[in-house]
mmCIF file of the N, C-alpha and C atoms, coordinates in Angstrom:
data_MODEL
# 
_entry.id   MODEL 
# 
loop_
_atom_site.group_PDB 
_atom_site.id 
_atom_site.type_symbol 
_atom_site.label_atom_id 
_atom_site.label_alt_id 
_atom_site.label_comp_id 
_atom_site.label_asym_id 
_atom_site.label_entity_id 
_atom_site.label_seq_id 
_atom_site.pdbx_PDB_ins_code 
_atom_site.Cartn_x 
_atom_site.Cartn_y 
_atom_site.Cartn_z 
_atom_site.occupancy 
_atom_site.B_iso_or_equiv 
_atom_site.pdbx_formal_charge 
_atom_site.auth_seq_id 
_atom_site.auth_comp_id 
_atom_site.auth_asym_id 
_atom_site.auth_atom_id 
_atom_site.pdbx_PDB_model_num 
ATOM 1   N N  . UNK A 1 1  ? 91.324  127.366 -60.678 1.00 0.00 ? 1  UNK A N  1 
ATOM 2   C CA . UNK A 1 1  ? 92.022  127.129 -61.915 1.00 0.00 ? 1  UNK A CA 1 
ATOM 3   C C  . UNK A 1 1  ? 93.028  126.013 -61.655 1.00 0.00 ? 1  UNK A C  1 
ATOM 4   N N  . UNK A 1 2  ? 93.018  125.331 -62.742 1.00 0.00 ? 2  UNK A N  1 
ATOM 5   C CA . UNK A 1 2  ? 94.077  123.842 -62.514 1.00 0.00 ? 2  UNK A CA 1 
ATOM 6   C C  . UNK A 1 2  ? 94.765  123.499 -63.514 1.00 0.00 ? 2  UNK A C  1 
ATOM 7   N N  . UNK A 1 3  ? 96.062  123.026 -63.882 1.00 0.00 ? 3  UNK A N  1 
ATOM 8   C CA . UNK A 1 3  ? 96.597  122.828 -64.479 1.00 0.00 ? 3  UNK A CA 1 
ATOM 9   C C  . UNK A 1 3  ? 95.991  121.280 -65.308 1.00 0.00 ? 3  UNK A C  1 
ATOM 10  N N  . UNK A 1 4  ? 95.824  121.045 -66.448 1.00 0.00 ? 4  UNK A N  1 
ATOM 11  C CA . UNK A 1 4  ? 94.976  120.464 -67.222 1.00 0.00 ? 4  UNK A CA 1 
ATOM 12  C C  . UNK A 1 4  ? 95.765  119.416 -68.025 1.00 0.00 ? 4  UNK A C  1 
ATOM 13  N N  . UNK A 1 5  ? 95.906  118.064 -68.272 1.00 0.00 ? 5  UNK A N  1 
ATOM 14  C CA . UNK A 1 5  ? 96.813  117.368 -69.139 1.00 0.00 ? 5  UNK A CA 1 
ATOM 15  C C  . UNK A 1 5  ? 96.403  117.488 -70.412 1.00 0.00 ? 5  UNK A C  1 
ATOM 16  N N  . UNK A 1 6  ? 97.444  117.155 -71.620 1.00 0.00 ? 6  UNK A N  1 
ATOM 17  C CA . UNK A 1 6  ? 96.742  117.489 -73.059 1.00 0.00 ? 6  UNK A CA 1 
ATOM 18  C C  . UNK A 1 6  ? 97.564  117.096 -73.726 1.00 0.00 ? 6  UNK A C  1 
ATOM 19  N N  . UNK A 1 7  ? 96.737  116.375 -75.216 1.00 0.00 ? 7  UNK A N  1 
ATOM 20  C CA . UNK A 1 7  ? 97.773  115.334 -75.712 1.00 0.00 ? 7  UNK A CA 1 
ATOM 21  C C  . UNK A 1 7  ? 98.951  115.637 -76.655 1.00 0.00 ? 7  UNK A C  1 
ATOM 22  N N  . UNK A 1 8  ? 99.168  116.726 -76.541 1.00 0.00 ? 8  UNK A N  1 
ATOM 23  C CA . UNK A 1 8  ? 100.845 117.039 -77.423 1.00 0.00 ? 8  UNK A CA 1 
ATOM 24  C C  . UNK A 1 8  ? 101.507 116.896 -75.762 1.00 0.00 ? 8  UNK A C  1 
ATOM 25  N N  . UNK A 1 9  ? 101.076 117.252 -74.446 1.00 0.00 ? 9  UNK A N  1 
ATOM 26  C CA . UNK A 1 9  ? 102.161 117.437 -73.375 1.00 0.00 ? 9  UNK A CA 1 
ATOM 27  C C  . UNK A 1 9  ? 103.359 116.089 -73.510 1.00 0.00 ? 9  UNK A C  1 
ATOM 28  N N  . UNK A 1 10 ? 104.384 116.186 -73.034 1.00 0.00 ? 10 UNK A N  1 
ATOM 29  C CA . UNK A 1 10 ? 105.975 115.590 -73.024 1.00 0.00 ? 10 UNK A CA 1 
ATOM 30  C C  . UNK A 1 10 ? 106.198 115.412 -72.137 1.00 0.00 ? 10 UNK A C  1 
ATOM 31  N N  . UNK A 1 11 ? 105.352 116.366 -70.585 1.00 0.00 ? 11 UNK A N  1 
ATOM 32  C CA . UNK A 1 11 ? 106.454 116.243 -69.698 1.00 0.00 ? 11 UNK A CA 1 
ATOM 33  C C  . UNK A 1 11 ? 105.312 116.671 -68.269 1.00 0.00 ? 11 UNK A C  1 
ATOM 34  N N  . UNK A 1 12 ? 105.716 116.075 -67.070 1.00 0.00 ? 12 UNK A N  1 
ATOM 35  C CA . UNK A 1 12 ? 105.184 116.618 -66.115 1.00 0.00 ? 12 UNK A CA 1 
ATOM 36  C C  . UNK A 1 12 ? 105.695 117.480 -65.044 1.00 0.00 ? 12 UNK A C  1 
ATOM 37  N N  . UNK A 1 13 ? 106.124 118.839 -64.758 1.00 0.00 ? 13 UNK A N  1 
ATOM 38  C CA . UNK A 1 13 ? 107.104 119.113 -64.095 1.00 0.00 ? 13 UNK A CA 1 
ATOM 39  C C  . UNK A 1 13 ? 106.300 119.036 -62.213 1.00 0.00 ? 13 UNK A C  1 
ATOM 40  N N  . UNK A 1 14 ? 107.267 118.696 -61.576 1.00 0.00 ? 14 UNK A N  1 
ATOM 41  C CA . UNK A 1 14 ? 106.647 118.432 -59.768 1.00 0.00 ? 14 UNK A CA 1 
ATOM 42  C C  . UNK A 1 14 ? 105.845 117.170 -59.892 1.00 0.00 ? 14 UNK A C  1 
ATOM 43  N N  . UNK A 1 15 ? 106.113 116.356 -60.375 1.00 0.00 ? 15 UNK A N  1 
ATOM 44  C CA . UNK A 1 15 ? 105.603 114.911 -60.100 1.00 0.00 ? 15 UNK A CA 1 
ATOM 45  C C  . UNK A 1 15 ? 105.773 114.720 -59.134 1.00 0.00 ? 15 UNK A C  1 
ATOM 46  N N  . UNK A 1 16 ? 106.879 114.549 -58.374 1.00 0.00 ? 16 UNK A N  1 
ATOM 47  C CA . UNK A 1 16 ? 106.650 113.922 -57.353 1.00 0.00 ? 16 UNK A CA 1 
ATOM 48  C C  . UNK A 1 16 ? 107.277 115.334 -55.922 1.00 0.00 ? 16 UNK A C  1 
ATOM 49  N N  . UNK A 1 17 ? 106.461 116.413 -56.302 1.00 0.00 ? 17 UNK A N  1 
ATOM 50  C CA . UNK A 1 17 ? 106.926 117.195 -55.756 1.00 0.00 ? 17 UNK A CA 1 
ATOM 51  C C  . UNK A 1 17 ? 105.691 117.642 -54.538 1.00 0.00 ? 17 UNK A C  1 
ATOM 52  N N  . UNK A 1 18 ? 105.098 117.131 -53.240 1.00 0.00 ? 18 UNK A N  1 
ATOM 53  C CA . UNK A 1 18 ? 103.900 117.291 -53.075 1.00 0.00 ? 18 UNK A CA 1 
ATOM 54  C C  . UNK A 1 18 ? 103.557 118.561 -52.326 1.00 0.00 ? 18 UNK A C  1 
ATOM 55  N N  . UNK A 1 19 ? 104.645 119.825 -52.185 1.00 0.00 ? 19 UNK A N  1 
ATOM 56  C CA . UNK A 1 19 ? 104.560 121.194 -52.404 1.00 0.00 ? 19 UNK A CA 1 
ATOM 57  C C  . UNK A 1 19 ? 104.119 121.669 -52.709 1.00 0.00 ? 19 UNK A C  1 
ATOM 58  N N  . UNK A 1 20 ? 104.109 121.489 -54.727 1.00 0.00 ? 20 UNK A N  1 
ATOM 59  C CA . UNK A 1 20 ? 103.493 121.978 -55.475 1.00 0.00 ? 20 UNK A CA 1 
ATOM 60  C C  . UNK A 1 20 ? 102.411 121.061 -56.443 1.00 0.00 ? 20 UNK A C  1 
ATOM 61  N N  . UNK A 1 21 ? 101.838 121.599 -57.377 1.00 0.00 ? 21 UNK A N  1 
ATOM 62  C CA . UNK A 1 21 ? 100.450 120.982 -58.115 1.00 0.00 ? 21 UNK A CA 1 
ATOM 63  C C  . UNK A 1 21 ? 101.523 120.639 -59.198 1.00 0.00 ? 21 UNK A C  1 
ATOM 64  N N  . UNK A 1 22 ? 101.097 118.767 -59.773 1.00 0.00 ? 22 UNK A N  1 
ATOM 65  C CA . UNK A 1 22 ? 102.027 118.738 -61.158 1.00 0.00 ? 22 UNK A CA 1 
ATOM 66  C C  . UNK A 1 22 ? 101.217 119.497 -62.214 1.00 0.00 ? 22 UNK A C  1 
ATOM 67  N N  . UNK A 1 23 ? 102.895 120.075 -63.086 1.00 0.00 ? 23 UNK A N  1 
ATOM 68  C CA . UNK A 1 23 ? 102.283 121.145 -63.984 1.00 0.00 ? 23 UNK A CA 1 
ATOM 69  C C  . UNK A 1 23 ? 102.619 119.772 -65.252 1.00 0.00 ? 23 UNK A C  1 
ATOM 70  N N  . UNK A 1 24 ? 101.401 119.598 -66.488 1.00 0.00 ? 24 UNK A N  1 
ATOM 71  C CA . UNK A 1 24 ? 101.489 118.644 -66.912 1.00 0.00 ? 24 UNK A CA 1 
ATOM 72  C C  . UNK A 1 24 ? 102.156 119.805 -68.170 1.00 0.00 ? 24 UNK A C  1 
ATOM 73  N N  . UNK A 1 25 ? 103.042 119.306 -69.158 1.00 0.00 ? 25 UNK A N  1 
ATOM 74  C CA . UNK A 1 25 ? 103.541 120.595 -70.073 1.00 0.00 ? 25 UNK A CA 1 
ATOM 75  C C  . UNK A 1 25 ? 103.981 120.085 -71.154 1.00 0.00 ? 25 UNK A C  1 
ATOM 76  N N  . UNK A 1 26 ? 104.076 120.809 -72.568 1.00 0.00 ? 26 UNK A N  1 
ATOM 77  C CA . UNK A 1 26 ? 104.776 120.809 -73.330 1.00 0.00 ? 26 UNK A CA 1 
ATOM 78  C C  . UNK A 1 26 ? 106.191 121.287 -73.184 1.00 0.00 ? 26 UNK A C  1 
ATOM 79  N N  . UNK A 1 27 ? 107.379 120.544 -73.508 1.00 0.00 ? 27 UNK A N  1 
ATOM 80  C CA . UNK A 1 27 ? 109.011 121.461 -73.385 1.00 0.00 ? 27 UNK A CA 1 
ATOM 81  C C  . UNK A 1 27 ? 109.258 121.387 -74.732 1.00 0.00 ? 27 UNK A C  1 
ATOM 82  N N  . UNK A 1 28 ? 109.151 122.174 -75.000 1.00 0.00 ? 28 UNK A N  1 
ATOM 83  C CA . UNK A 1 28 ? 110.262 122.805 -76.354 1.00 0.00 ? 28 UNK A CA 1 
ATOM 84  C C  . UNK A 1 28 ? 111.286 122.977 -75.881 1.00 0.00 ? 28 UNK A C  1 
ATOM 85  N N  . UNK A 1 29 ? 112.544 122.204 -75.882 1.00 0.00 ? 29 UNK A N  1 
ATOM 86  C CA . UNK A 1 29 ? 113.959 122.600 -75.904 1.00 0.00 ? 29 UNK A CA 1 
ATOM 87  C C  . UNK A 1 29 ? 114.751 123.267 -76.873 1.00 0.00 ? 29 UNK A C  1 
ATOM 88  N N  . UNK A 1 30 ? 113.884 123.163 -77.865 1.00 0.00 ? 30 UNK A N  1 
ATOM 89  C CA . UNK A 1 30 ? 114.804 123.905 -79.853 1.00 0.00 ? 30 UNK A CA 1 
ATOM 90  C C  . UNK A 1 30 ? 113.889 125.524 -79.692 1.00 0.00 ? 30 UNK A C  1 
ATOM 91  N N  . UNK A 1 31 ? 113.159 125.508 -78.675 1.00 0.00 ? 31 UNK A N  1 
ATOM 92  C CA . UNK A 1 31 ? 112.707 126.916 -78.920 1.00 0.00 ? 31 UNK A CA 1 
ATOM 93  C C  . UNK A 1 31 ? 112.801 127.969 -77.327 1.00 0.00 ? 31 UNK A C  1 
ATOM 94  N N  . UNK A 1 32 ? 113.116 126.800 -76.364 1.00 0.00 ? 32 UNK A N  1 
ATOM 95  C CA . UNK A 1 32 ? 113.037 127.303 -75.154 1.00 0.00 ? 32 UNK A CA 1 
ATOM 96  C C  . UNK A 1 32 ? 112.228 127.981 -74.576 1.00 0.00 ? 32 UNK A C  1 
ATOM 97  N N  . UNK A 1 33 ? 110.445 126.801 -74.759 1.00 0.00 ? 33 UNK A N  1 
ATOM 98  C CA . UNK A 1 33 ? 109.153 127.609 -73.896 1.00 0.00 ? 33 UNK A CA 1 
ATOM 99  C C  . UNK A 1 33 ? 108.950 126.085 -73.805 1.00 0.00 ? 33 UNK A C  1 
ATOM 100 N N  . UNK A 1 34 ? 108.168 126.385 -72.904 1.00 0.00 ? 34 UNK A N  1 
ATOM 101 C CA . UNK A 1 34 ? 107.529 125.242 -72.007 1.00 0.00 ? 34 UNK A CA 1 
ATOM 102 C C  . UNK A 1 34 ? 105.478 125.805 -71.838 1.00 0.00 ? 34 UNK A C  1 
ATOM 103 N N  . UNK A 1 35 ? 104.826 125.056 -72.556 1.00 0.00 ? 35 UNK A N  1 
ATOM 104 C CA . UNK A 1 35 ? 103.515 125.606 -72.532 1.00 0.00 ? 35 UNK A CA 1 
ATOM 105 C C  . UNK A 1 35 ? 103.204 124.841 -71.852 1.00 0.00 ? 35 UNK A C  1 
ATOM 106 N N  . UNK A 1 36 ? 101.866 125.148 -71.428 1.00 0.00 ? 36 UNK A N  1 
ATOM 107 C CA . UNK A 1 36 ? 100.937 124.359 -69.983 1.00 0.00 ? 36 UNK A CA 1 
ATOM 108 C C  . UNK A 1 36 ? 99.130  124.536 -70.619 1.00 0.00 ? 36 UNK A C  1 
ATOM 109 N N  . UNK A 1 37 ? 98.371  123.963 -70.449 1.00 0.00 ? 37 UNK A N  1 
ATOM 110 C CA . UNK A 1 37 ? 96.892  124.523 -70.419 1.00 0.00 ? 37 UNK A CA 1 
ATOM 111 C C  . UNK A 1 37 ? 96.122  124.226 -68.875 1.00 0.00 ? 37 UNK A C  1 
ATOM 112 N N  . UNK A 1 38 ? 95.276  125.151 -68.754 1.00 0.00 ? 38 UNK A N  1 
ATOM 113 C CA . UNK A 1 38 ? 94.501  125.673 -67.513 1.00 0.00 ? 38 UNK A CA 1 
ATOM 114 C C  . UNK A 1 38 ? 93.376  125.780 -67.810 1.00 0.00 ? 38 UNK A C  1 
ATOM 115 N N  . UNK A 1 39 ? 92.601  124.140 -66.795 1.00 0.00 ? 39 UNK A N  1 
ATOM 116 C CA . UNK A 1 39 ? 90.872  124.758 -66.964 1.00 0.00 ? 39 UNK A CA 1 
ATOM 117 C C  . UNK A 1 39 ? 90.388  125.764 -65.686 1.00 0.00 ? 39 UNK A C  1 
ATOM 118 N N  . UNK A 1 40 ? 89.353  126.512 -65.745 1.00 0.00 ? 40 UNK A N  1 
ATOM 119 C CA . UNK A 1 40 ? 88.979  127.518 -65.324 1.00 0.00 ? 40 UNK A CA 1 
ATOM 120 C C  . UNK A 1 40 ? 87.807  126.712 -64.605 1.00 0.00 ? 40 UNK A C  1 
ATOM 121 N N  . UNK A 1 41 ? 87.465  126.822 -63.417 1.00 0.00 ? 41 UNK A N  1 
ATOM 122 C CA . UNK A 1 41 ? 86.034  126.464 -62.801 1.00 0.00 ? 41 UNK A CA 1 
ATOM 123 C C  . UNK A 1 41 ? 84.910  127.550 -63.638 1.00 0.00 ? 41 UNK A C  1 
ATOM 124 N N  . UNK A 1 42 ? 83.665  126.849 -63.165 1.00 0.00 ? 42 UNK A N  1 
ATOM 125 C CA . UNK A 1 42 ? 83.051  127.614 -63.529 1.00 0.00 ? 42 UNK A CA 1 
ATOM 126 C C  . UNK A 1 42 ? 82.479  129.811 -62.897 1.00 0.00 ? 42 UNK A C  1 
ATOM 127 N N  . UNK A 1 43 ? 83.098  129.210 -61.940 1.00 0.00 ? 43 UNK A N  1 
ATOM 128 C CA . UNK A 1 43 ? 82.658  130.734 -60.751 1.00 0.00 ? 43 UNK A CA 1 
ATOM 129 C C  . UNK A 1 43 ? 84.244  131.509 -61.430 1.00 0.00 ? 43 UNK A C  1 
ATOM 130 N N  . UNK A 1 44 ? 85.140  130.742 -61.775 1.00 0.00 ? 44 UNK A N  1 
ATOM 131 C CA . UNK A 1 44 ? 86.613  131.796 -62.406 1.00 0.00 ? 44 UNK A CA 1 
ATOM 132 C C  . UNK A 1 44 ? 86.123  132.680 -63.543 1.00 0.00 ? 44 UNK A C  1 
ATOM 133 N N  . UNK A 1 45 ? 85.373  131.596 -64.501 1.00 0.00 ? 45 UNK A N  1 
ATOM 134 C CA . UNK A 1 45 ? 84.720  132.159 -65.819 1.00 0.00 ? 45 UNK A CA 1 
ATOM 135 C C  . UNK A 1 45 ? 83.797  133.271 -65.628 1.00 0.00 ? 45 UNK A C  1 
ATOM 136 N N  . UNK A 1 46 ? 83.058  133.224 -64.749 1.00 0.00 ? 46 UNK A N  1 
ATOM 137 C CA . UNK A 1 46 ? 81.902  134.212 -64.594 1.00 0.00 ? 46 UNK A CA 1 
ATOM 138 C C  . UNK A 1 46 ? 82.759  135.647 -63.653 1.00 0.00 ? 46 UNK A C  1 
ATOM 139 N N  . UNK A 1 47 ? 83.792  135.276 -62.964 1.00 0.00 ? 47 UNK A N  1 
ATOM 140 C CA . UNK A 1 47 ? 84.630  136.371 -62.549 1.00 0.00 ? 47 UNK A CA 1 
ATOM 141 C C  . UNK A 1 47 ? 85.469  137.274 -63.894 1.00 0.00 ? 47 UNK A C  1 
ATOM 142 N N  . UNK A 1 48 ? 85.614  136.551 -64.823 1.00 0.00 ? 48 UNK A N  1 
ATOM 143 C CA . UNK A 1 48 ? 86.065  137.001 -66.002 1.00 0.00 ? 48 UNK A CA 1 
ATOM 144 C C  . UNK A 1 48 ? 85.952  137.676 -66.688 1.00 0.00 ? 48 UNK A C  1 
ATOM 145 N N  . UNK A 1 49 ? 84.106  137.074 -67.075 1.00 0.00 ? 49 UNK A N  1 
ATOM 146 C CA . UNK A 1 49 ? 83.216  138.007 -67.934 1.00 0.00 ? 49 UNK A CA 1 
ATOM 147 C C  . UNK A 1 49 ? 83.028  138.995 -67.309 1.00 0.00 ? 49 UNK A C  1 
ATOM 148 N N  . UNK A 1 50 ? 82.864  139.224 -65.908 1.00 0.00 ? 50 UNK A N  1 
ATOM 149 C CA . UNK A 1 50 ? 82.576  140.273 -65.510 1.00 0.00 ? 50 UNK A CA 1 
ATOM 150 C C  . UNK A 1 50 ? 83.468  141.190 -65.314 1.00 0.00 ? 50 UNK A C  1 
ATOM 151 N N  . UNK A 1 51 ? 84.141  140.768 -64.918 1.00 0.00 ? 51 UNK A N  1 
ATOM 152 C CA . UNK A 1 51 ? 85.215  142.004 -64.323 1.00 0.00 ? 51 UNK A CA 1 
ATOM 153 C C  . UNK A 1 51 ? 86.502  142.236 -65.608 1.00 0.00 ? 51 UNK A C  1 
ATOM 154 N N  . UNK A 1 52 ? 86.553  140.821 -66.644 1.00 0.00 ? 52 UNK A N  1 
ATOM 155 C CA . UNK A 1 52 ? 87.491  140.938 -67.734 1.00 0.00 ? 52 UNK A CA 1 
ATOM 156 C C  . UNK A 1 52 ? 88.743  141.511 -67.231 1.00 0.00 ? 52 UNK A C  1 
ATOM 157 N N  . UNK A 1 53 ? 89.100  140.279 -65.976 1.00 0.00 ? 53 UNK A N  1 
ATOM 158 C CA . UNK A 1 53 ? 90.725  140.585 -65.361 1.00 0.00 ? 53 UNK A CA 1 
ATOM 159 C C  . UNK A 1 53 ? 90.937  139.245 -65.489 1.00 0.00 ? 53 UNK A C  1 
ATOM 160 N N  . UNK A 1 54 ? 92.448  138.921 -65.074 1.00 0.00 ? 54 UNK A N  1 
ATOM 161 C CA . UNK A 1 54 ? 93.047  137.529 -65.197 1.00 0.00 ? 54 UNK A CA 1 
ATOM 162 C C  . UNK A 1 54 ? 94.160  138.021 -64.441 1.00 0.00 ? 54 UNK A C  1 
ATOM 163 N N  . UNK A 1 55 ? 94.469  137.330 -63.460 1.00 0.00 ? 55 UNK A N  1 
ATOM 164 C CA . UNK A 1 55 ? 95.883  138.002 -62.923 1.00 0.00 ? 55 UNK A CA 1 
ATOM 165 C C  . UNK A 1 55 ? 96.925  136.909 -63.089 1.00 0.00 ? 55 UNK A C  1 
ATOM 166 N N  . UNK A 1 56 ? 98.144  137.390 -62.910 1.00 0.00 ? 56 UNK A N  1 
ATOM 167 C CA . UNK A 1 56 ? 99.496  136.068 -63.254 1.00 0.00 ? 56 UNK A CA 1 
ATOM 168 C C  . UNK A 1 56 ? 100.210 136.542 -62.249 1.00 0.00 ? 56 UNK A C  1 
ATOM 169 N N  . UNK A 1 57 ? 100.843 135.719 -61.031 1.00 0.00 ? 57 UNK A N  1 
ATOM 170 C CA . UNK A 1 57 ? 101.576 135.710 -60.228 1.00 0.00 ? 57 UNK A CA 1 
ATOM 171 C C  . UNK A 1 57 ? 102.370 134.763 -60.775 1.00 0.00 ? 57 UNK A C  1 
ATOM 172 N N  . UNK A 1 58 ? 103.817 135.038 -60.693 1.00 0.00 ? 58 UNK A N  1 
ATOM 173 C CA . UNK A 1 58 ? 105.019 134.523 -61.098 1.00 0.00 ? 58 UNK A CA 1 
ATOM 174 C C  . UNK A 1 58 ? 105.888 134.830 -59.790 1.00 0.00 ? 58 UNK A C  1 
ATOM 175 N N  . UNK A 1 59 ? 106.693 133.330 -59.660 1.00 0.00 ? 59 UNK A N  1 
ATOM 176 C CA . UNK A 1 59 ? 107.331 133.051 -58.315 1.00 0.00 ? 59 UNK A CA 1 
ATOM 177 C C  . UNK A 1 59 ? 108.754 132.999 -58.930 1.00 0.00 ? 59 UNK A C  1 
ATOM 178 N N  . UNK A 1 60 ? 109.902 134.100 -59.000 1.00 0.00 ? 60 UNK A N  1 
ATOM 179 C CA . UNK A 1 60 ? 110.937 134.458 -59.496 1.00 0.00 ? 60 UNK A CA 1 
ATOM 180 C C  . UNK A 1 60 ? 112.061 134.079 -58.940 1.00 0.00 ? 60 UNK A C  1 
ATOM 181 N N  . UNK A 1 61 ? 111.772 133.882 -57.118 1.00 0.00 ? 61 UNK A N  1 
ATOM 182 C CA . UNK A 1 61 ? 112.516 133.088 -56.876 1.00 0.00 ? 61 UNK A CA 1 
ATOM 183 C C  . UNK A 1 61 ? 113.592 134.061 -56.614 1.00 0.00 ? 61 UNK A C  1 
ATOM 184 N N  . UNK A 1 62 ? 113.828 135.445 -56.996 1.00 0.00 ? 62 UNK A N  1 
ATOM 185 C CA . UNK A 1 62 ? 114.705 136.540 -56.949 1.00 0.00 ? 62 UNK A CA 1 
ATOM 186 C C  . UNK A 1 62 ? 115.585 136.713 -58.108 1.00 0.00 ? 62 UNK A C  1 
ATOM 187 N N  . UNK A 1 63 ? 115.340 135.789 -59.154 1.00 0.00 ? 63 UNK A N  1 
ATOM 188 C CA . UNK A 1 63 ? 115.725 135.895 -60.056 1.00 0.00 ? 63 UNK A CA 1 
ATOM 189 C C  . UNK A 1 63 ? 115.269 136.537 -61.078 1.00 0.00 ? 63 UNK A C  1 
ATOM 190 N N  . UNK A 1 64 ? 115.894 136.970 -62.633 1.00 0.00 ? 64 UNK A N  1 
ATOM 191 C CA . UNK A 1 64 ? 114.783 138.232 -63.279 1.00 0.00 ? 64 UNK A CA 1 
ATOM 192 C C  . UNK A 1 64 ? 113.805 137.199 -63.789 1.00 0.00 ? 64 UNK A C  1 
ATOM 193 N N  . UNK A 1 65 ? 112.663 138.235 -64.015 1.00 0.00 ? 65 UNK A N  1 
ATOM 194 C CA . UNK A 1 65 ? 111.402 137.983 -64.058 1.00 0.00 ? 65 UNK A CA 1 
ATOM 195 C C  . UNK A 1 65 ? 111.797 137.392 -65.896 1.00 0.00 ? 65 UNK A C  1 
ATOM 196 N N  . UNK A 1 66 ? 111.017 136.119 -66.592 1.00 0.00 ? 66 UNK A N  1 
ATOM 197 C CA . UNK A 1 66 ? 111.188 135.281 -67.664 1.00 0.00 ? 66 UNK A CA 1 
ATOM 198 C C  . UNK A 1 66 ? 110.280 136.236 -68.315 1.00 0.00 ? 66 UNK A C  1 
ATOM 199 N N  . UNK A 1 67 ? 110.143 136.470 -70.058 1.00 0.00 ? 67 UNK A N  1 
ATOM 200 C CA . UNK A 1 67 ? 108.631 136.392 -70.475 1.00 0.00 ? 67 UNK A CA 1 
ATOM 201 C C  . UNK A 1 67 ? 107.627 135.460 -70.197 1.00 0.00 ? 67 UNK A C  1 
ATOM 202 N N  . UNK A 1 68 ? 106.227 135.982 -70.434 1.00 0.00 ? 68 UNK A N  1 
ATOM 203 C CA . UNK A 1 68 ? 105.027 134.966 -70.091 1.00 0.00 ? 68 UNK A CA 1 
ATOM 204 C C  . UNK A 1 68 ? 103.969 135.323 -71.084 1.00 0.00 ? 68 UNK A C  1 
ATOM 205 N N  . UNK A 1 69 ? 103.305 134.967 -71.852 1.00 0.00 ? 69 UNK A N  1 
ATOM 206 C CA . UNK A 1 69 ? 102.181 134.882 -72.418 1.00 0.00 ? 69 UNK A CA 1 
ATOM 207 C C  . UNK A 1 69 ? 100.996 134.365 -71.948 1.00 0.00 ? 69 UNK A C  1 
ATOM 208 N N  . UNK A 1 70 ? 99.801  134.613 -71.807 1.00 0.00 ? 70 UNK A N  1 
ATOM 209 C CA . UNK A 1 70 ? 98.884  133.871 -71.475 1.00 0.00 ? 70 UNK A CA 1 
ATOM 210 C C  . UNK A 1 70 ? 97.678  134.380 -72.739 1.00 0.00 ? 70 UNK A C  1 
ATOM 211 N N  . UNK A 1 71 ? 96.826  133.257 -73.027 1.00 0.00 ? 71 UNK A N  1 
ATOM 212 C CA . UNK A 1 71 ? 96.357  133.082 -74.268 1.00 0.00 ? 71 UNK A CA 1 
ATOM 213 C C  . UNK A 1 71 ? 95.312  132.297 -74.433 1.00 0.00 ? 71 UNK A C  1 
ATOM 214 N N  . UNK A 1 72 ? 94.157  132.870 -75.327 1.00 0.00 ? 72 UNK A N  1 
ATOM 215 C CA . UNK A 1 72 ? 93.062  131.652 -75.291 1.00 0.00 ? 72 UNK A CA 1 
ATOM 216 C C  . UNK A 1 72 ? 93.056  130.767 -76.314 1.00 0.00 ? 72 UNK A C  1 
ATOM 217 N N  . UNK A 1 73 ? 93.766  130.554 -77.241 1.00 0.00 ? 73 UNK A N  1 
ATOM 218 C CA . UNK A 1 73 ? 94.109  130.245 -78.672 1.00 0.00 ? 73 UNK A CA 1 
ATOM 219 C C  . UNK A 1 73 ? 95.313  129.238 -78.204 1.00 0.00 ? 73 UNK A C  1 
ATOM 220 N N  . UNK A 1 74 ? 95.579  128.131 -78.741 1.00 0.00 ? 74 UNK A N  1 
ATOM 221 C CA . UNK A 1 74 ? 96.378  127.010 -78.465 1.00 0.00 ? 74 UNK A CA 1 
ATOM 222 C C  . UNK A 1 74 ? 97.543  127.647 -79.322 1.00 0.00 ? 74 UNK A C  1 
ATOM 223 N N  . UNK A 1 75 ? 98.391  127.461 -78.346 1.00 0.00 ? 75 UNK A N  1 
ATOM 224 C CA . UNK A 1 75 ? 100.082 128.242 -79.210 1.00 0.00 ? 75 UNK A CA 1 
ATOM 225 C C  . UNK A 1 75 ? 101.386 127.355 -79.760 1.00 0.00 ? 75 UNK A C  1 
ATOM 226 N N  . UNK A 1 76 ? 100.618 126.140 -80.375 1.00 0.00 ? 76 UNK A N  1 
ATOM 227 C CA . UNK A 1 76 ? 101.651 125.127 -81.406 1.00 0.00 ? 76 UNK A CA 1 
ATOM 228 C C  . UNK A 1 76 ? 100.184 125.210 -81.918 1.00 0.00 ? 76 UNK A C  1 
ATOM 229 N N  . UNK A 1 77 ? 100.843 124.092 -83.374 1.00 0.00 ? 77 UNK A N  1 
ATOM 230 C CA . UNK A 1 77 ? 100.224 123.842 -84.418 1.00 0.00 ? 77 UNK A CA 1 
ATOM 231 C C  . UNK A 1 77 ? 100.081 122.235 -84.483 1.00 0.00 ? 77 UNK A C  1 
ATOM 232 N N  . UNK A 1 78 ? 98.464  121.859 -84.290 1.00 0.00 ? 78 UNK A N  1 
ATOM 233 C CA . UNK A 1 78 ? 98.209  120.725 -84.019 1.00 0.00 ? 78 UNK A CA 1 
ATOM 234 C C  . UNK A 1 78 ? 98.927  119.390 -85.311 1.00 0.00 ? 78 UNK A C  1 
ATOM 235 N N  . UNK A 1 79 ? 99.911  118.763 -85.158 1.00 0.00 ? 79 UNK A N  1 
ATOM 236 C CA . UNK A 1 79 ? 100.561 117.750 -85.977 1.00 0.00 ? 79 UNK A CA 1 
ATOM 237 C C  . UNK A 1 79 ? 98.800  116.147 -86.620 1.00 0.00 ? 79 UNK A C  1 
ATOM 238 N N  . UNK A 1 80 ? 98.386  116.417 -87.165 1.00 0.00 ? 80 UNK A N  1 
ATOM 239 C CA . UNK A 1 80 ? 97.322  115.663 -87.771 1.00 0.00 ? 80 UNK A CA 1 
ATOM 240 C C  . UNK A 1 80 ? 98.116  113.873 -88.055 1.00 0.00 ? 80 UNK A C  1 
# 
């Protein structure tokens, strides 16, 4: 699974961070979420259908854990 660019994104967070993978993202600052999209290989997809799990590891850092959504449905409203 990889973090995916997409054309409402604003922002790239870890550009030049070579630690981590750049996360390419939308920032909402007037709403305070930051969305991302993720393509799936094909062997992730077929782990999916089958087993119909998805797991989310979140790195907290020791700090409290944020909300998270994850979603197959695009979560803004495409501007035409």
């Amino acid at each position: 699974m990889k973090p995916i660019e997409f054309k409402e994104q604003n922002v790239i967070f870890a550009k030049n961070q070579p630690e981590y993978v750049p996360l390419p993202a939308l920032l909402d600052k007037d709403r305070g979420q930051v969305i991302s999209c993720w393509q799936l290989s094909i062997i992730e997809r077929l782990q999916i259908l089958f087993t119909g799990k998805l797991w989310l590891n979140c790195l907290t850092f020791y700090n409290p854990l944020q909300p998270v959504l994850l979603s197959t449905k695009r979560p803004f409203k495409v501007k035409k």
